[in-house]
C-alpha positions as a Markdown table, in Angstrom:
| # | Residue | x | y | z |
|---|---|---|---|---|
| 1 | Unk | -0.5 | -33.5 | 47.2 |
| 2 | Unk | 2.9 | -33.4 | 45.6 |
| 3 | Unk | 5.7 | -35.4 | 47.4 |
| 4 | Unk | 9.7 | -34.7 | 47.1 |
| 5 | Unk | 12.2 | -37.1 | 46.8 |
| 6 | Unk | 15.8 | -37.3 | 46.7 |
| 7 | Unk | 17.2 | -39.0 | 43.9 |
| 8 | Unk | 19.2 | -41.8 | 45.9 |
| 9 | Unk | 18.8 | -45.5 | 44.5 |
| 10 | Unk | 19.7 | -46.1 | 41.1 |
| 11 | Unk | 15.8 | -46.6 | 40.3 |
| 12 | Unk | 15.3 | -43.1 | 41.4 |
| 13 | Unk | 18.3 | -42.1 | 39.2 |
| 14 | Unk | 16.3 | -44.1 | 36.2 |
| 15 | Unk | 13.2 | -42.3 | 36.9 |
| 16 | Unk | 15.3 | -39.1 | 37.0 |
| 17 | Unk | 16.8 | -39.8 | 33.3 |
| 18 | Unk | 13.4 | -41.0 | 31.8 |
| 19 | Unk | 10.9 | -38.7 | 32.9 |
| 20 | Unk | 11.8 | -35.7 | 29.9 |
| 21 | Unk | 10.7 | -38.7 | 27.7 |
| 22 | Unk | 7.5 | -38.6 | 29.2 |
| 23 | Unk | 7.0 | -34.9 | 29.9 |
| 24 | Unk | 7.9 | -34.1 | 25.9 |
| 25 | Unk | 6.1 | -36.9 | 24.3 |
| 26 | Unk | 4.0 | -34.8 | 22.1 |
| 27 | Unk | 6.4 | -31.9 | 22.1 |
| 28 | Unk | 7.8 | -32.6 | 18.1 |
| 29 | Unk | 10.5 | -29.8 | 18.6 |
| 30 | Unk | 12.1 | -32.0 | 21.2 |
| 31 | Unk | 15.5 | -33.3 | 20.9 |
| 32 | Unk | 15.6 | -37.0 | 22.9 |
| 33 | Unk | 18.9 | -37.1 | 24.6 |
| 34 | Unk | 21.0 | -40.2 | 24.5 |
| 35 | Unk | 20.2 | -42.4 | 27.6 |
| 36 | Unk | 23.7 | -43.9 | 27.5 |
| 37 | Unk | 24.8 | -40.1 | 28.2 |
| 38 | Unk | 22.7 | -39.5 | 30.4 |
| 39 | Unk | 24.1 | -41.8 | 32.7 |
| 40 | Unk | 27.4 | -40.6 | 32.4 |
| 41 | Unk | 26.5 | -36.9 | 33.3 |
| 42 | Unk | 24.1 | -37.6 | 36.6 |
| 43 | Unk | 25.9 | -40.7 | 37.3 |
| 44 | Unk | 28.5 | -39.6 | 40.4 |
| 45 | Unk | 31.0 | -42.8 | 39.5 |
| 46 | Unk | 31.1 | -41.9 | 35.9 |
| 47 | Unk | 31.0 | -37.9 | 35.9 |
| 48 | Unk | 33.8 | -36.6 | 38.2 |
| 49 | Unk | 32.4 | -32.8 | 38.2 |
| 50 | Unk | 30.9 | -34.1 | 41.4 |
| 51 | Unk | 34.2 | -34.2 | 43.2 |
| 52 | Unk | 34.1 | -30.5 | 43.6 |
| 53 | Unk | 30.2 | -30.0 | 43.4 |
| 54 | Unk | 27.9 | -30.4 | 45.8 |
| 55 | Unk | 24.5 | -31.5 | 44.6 |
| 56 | Unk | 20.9 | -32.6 | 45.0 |
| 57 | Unk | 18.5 | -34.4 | 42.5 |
| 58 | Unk | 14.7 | -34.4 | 43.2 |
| 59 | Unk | 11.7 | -36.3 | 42.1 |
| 60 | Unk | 8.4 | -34.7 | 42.3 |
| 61 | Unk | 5.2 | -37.5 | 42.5 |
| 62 | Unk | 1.6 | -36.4 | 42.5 |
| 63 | Unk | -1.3 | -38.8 | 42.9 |
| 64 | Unk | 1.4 | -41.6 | 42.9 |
| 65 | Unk | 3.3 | -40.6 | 39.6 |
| 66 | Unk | 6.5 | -39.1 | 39.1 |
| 67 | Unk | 5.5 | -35.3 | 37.4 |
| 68 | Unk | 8.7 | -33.2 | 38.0 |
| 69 | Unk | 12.6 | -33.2 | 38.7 |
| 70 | Unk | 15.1 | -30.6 | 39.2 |
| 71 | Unk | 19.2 | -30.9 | 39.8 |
| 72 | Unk | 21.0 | -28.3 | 42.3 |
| 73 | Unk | 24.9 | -27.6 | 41.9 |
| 74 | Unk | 26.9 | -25.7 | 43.5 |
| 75 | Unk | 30.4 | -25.5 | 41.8 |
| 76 | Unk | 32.9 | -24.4 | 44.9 |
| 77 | Unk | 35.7 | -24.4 | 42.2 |
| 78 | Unk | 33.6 | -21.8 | 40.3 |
| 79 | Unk | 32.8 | -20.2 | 43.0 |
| 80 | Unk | 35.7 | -19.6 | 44.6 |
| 81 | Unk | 37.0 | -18.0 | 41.1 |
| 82 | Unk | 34.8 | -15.7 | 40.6 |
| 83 | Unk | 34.1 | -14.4 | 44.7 |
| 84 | Unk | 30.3 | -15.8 | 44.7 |
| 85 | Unk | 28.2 | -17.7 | 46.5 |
| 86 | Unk | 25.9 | -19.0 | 44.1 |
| 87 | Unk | 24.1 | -22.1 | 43.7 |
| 88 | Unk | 22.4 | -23.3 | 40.7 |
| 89 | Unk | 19.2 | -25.1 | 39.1 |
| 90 | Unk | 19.1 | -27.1 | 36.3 |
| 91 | Unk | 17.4 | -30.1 | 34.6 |
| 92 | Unk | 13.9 | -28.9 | 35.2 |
| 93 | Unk | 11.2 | -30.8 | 33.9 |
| 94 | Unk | 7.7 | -31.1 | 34.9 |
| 95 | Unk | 4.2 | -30.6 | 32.5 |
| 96 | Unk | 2.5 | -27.1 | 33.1 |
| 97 | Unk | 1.8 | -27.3 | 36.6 |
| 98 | Unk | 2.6 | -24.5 | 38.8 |
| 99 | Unk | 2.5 | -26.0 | 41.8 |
| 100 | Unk | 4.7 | -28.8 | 40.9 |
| 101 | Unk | 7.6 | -26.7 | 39.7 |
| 102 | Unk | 6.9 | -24.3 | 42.5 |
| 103 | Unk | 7.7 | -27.2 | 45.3 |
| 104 | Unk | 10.7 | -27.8 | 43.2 |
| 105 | Unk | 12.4 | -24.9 | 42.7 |
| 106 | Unk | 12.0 | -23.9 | 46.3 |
| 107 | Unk | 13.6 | -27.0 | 47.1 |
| 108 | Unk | 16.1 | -25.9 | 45.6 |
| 109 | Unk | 16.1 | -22.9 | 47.1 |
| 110 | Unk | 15.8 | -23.5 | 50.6 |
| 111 | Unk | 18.8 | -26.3 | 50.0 |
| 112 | Unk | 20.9 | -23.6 | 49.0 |
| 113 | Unk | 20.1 | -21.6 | 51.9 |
| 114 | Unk | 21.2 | -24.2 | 53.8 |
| 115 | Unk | 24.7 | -24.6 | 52.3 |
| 116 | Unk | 25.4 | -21.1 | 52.8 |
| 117 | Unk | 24.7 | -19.4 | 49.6 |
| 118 | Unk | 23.5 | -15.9 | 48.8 |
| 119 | Unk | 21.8 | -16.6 | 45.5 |
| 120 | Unk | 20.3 | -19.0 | 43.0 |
| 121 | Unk | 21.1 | -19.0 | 39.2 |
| 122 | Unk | 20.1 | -20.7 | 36.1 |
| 123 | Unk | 19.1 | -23.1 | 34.5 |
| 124 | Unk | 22.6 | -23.7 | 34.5 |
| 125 | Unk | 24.6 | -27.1 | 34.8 |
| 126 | Unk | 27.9 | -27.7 | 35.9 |
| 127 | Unk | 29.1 | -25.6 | 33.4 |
| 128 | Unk | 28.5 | -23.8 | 30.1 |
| 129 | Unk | 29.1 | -27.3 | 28.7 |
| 130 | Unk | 26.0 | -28.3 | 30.0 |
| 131 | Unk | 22.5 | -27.0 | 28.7 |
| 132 | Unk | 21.5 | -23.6 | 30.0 |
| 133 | Unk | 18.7 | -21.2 | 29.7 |
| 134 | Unk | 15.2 | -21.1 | 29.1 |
| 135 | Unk | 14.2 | -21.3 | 25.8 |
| 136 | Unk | 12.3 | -17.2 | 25.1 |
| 137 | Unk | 12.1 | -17.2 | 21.6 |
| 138 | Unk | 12.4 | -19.9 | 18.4 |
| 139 | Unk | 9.8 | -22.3 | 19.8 |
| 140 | Unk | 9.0 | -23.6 | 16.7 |
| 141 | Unk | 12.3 | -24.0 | 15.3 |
| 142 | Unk | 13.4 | -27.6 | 15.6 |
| 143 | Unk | 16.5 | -27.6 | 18.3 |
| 144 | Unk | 19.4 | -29.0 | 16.6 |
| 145 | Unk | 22.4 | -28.9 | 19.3 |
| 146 | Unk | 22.6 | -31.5 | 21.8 |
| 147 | Unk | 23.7 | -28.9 | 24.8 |
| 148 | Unk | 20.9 | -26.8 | 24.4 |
| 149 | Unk | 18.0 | -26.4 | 26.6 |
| 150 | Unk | 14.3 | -27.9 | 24.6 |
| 151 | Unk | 12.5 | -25.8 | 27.0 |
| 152 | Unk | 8.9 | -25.4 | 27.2 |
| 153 | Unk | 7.2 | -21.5 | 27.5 |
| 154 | Unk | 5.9 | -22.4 | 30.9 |
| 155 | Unk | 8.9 | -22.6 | 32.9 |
| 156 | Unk | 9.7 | -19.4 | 31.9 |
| 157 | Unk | 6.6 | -18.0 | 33.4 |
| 158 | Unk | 6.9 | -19.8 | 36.3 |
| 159 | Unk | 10.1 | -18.5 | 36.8 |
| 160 | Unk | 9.6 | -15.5 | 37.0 |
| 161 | Unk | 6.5 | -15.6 | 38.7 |
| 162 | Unk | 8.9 | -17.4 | 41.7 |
| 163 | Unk | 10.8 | -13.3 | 41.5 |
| 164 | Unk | 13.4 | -14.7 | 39.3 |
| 165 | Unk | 15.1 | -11.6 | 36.8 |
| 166 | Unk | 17.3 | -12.0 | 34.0 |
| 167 | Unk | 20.5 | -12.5 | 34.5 |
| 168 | Unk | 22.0 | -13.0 | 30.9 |
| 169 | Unk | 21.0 | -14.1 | 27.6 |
| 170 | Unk | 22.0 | -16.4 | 24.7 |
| 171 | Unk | 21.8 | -16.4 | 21.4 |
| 172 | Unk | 21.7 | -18.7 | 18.8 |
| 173 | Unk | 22.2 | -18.0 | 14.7 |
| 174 | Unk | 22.0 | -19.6 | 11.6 |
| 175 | Unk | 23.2 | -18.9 | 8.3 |
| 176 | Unk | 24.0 | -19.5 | 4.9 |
| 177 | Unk | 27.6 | -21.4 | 4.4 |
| 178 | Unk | 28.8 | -19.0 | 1.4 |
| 179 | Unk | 29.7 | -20.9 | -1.8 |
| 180 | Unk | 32.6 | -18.8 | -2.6 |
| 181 | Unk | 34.9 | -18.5 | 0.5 |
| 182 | Unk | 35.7 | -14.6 | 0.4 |
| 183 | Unk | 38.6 | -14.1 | -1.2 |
| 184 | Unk | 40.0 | -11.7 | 2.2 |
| 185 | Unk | 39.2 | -14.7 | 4.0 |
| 186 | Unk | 41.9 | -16.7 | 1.7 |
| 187 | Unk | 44.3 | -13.6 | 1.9 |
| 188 | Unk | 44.1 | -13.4 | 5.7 |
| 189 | Unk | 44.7 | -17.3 | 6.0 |
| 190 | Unk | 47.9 | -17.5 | 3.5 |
| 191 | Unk | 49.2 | -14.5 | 5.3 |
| 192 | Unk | 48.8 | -16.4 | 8.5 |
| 193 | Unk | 50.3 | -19.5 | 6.9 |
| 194 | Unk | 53.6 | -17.3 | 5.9 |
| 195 | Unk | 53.8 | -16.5 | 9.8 |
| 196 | Unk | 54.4 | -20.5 | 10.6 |
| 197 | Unk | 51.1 | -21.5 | 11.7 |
| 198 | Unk | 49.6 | -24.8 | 10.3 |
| 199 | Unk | 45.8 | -26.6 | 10.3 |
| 200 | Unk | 46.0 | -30.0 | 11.3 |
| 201 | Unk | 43.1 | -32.1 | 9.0 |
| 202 | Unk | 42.0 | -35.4 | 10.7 |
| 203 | Unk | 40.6 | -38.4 | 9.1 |
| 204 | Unk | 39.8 | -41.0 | 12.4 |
| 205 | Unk | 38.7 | -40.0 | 15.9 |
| 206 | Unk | 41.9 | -42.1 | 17.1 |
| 207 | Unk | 44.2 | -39.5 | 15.6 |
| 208 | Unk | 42.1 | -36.5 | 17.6 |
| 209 | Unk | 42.7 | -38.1 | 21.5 |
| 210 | Unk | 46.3 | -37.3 | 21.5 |
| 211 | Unk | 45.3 | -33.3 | 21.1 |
| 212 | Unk | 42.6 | -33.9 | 23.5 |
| 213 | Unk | 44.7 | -32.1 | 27.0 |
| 214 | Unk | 46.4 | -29.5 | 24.9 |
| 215 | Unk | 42.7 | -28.2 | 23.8 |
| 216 | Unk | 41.1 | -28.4 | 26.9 |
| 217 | Unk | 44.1 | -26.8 | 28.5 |
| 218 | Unk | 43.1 | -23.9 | 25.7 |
| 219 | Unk | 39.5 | -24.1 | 26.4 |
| 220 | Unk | 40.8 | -23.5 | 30.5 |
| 221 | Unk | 42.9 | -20.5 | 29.5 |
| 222 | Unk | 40.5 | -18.7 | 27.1 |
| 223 | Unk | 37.2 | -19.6 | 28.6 |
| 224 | Unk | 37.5 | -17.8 | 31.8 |
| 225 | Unk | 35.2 | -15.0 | 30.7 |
| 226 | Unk | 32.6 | -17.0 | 29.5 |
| 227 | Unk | 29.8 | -17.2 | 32.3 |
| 228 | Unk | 29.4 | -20.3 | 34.2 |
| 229 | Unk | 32.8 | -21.6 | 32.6 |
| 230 | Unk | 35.0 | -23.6 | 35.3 |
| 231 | Unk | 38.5 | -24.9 | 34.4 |
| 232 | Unk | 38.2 | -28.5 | 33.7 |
| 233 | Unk | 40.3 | -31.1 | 35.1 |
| 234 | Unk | 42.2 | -33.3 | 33.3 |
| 235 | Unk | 39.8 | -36.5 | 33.9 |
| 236 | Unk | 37.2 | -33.9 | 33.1 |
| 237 | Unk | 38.5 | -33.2 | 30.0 |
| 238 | Unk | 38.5 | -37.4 | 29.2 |
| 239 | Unk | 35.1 | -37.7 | 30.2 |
| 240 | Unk | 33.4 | -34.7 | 28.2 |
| 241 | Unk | 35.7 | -36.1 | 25.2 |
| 242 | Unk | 34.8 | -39.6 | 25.3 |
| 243 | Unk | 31.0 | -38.7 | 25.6 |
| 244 | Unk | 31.3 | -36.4 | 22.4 |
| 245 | Unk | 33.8 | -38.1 | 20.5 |
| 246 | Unk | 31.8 | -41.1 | 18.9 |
| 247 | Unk | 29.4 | -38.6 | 17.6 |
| 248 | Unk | 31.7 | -36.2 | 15.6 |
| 249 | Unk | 33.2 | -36.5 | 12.0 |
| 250 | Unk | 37.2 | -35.9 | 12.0 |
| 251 | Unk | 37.1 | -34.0 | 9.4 |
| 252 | Unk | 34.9 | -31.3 | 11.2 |
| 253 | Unk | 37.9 | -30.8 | 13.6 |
| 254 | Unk | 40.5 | -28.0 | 13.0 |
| 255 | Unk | 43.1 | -27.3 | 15.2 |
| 256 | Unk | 46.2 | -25.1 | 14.2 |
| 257 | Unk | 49.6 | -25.0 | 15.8 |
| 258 | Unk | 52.3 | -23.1 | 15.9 |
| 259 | Unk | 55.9 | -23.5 | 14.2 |
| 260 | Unk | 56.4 | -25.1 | 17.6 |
| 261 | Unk | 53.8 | -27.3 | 17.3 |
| 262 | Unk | 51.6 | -25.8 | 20.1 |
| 263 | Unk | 48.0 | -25.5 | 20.0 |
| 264 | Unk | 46.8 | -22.0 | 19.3 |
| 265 | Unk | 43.5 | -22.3 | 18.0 |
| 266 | Unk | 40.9 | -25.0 | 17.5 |
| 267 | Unk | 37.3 | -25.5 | 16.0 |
| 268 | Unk | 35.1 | -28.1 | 16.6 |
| 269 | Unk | 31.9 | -28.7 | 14.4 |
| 270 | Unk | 29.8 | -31.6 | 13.4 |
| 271 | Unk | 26.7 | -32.1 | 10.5 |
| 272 | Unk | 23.2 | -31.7 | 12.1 |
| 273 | Unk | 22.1 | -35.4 | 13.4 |
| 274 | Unk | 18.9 | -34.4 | 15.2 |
| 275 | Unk | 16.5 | -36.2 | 12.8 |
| 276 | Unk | 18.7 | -39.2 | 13.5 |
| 277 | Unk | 18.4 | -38.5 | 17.5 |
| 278 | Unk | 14.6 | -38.0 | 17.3 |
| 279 | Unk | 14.1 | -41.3 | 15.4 |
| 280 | Unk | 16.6 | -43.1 | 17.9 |
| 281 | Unk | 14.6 | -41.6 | 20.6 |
| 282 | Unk | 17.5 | -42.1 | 23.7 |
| 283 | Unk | 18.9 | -45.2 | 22.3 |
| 284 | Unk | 21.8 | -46.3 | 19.8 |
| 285 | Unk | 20.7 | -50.1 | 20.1 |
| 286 | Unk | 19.9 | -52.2 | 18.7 |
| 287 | Unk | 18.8 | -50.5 | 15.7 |
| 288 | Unk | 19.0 | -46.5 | 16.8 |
| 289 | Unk | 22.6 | -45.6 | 15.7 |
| 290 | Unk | 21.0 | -46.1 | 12.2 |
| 291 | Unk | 18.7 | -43.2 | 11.8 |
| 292 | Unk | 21.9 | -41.3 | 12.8 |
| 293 | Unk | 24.8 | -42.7 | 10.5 |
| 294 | Unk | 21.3 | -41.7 | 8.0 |
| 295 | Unk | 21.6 | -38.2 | 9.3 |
| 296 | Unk | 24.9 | -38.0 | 8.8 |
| 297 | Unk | 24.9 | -38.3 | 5.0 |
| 298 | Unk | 21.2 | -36.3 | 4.6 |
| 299 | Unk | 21.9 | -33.2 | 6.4 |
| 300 | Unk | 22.8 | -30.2 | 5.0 |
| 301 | Unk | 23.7 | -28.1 | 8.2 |
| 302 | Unk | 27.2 | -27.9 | 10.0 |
| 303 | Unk | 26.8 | -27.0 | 14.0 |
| 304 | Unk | 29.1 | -25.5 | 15.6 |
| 305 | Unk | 30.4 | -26.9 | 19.0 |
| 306 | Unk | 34.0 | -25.4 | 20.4 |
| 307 | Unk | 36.1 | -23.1 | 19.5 |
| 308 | Unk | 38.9 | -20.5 | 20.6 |
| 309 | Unk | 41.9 | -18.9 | 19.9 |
| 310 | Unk | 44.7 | -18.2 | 22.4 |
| 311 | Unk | 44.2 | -15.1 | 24.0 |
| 312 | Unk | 47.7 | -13.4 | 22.8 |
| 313 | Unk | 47.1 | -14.2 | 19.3 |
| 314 | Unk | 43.4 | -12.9 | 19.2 |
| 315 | Unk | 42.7 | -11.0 | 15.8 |
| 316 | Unk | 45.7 | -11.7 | 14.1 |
| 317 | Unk | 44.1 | -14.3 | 11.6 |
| 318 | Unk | 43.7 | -17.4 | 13.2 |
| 319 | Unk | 39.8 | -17.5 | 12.9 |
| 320 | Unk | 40.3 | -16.4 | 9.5 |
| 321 | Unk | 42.4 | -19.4 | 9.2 |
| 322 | Unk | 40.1 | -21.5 | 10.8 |
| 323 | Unk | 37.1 | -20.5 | 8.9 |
| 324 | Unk | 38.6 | -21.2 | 5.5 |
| 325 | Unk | 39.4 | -24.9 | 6.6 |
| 326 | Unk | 36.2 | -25.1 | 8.1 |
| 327 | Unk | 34.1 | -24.2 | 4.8 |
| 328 | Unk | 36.3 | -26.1 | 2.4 |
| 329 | Unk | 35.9 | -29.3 | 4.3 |
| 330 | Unk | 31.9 | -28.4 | 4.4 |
| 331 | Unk | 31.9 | -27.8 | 0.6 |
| 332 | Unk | 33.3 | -31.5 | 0.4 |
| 333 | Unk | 30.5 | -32.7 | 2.5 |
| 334 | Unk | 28.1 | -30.8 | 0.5 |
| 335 | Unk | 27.2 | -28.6 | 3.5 |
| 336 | Unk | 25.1 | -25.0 | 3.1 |
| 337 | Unk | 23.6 | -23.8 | 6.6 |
| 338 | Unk | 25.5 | -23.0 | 9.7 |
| 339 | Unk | 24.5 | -22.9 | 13.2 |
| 340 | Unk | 26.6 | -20.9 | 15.5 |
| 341 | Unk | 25.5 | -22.8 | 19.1 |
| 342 | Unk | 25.4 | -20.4 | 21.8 |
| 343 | Unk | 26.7 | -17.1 | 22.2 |
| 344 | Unk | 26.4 | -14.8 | 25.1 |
| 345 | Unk | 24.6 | -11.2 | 24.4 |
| 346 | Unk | 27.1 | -9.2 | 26.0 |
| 347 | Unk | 30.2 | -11.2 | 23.3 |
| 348 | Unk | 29.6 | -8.0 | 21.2 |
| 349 | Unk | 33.0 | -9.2 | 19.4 |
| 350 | Unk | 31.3 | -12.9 | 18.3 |
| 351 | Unk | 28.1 | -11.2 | 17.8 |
| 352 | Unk | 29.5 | -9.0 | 15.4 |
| 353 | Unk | 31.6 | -11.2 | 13.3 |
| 354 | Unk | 27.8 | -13.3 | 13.0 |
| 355 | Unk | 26.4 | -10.8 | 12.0 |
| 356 | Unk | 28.8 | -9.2 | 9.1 |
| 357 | Unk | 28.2 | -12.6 | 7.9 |
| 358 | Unk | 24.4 | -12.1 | 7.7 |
| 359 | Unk | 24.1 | -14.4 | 10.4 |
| 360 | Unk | 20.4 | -14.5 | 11.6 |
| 361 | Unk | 19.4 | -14.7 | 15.0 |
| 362 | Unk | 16.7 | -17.8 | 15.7 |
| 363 | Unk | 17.0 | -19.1 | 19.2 |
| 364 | Unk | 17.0 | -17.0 | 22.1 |
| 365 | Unk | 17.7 | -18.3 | 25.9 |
| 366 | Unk | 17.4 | -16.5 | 29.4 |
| 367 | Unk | 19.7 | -17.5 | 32.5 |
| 368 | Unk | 18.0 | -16.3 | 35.6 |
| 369 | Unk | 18.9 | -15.5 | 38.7 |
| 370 | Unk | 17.7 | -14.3 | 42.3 |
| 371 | Unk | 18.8 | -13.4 | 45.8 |
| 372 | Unk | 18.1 | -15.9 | 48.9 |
């Protein structure tokens, strides 16, 4: 017999937060998530997206074990952007038992129902920040971004078995950094230059927080496109910084003003750590922040994370720009594959710049979605 809970006491939350560990144990693809994150994302005192969320975490326990959770958010702020009434699943976890993800999923469902809404996306968090998608192709591809979703084939076929279609995919590519920037590339960005625009390099984290508003207030202005996106609030903003921060190399971070000194563009990147994260396996102490400063200086890979340009000054150079800052600094660091992180299918115009660049495609994720 399988039992729901409601995620209530703080050993429920625990139990919440482990379980993946458990549930991917032999899965070698699997990227272990820092613990010390994970509080701050499902904790309601440390991650303000609750203030304009409503939400539900569940616990499934069979034969006196804990074998399943699921997360249900609905974002009113998104929401009420975007004319909808949708709720959302995410954080699924459970082995390859049907039943089990059935009872949660339709937990889900018949919680949204009961708020009001007319349909059920995801997996999708509370917003494209978090991880999202089903994992449909590039299983046996290590994952190497921290935001994506590790997902097992199962779910998907559960999914869908539960009437779920697809709403959008994702995709992720890889590629060759190229050992000669493109000499266009450098023509593009001088020209740029000439026009009164100017990279700002960074050598300590410090030197970054004062940028941190202006960028997010970017992100809020550019993003509204992207699906699932909701403007983030200013303490937001802090939060998803400070969790992120610690982990990144200045030097990855390029951000390019104006001859006002105005943020017009940034991109954020940072070397490939997930060797390090597997060997830490959740936690930075004592000794698990050592595989990853080990990482840092093995990898050869450069992921990208952020990254936008203001809307008016769209192809007129500034990626250009930031690209040649961006491949210089991973020359220095002795850098030779890229990863683009998500991209949505229907972004023809950041498909096709991946894929003038021989970009290959080897991740691909599914959003699903059905009526209530």
């Amino acid at each position: 017999m399988i039992k729901l809970k409601e995620v209530v006491t703080k050993k429920d939350l625990k139990q919440f937060i482990h379980l993946p560990f458990s549930i991917h144990k032999q899965h070698k693809e699997w990227l272990p998530p820092l613990i010390s994150d994970e509080w701050k994302v499902f904790d309601k005192t440390q991650n303000h997206s609750f203030e304009h969320c409503d939400t539900i975490l569940l616990l499934a326990e069979k034969d006196k074990k804990i074998v399943g959770r699921i997360m249900g958010i609905i974002n009113h702020t998104y929401n009420a952007g975007h004319n909808e009434k949708n709720a959302r699943f995410c954080f699924a976890e459970c082995n390859p038992d049907n039943d089990v993800y059935n009872a949660l999923l339709q937990a889900i469902e018949k919680w949204a129902i009961e708020k009001g809404m007319d349909k059920l996306v995801g997996p999708l968090g509370f917003s494209d920040k978090d991880p999202q998608g089903y994992l449909i192709e590039g299983f046996n591809d290590p994952m190497t971004v921290m935001v994506t979703n590790c997902s097992l084939p199962f779910l998907v076929v559960f999914t869908e078995r539960m009437g779920y279609k697809k709403k959008l995919d994702l995709f992720q590519y890889r590629s060759l950094i190229p050992e000669v920037i493109p000499e266009v590339y450098h023509n593009i960005a001088q020209r740029v230059l000439n026009r009164g625009f100017k990279v700002l390099e960074f050598n300590h984290s410090k030197n970054i927080r004062p940028y941190v508003k202006p960028v997010f207030d970017l992100i809020n202005e550019t993003y509204t496109d992207i699906y699932g996106f909701a403007p983030l609030q200013e303490i937001e903003s802090n939060e998803f910084s400070e969790r992120f921060l610690p982990l990144l190399k200045p030097e990855y971070i390029k951000i390019v003003v104006d001859s006002e000194h105005k943020i017009v563009a940034f991109v954020i990147a940072m070397p490939d750590i997930s060797p390090g994260l597997r060997k830490a396996n959740g936690q930075l102490f004592p000794f698990g922040f050592l595989p990853i400063l080990r990482a840092f200086k093995k990898t050869s890979q450069l992921n990208l994370l952020l990254g936008c340009v203001k809307t008016s000054l769209q192809n007129t150079g500034l990626d250009a720009l930031l690209a040649v800052s961006l491949f210089e600094s991973a020359h220095k660091g002795k850098l030779t594959l890229l990863d683009s992180h998500l991209i949505m299918e229907e972004n023809t115009k950041m498909r096709a710049l991946m894929e003038r660049q021989d970009h290959t495609i080897y991740k691909k994720y599914r959003i699903f979605e059905k009526e209530l």
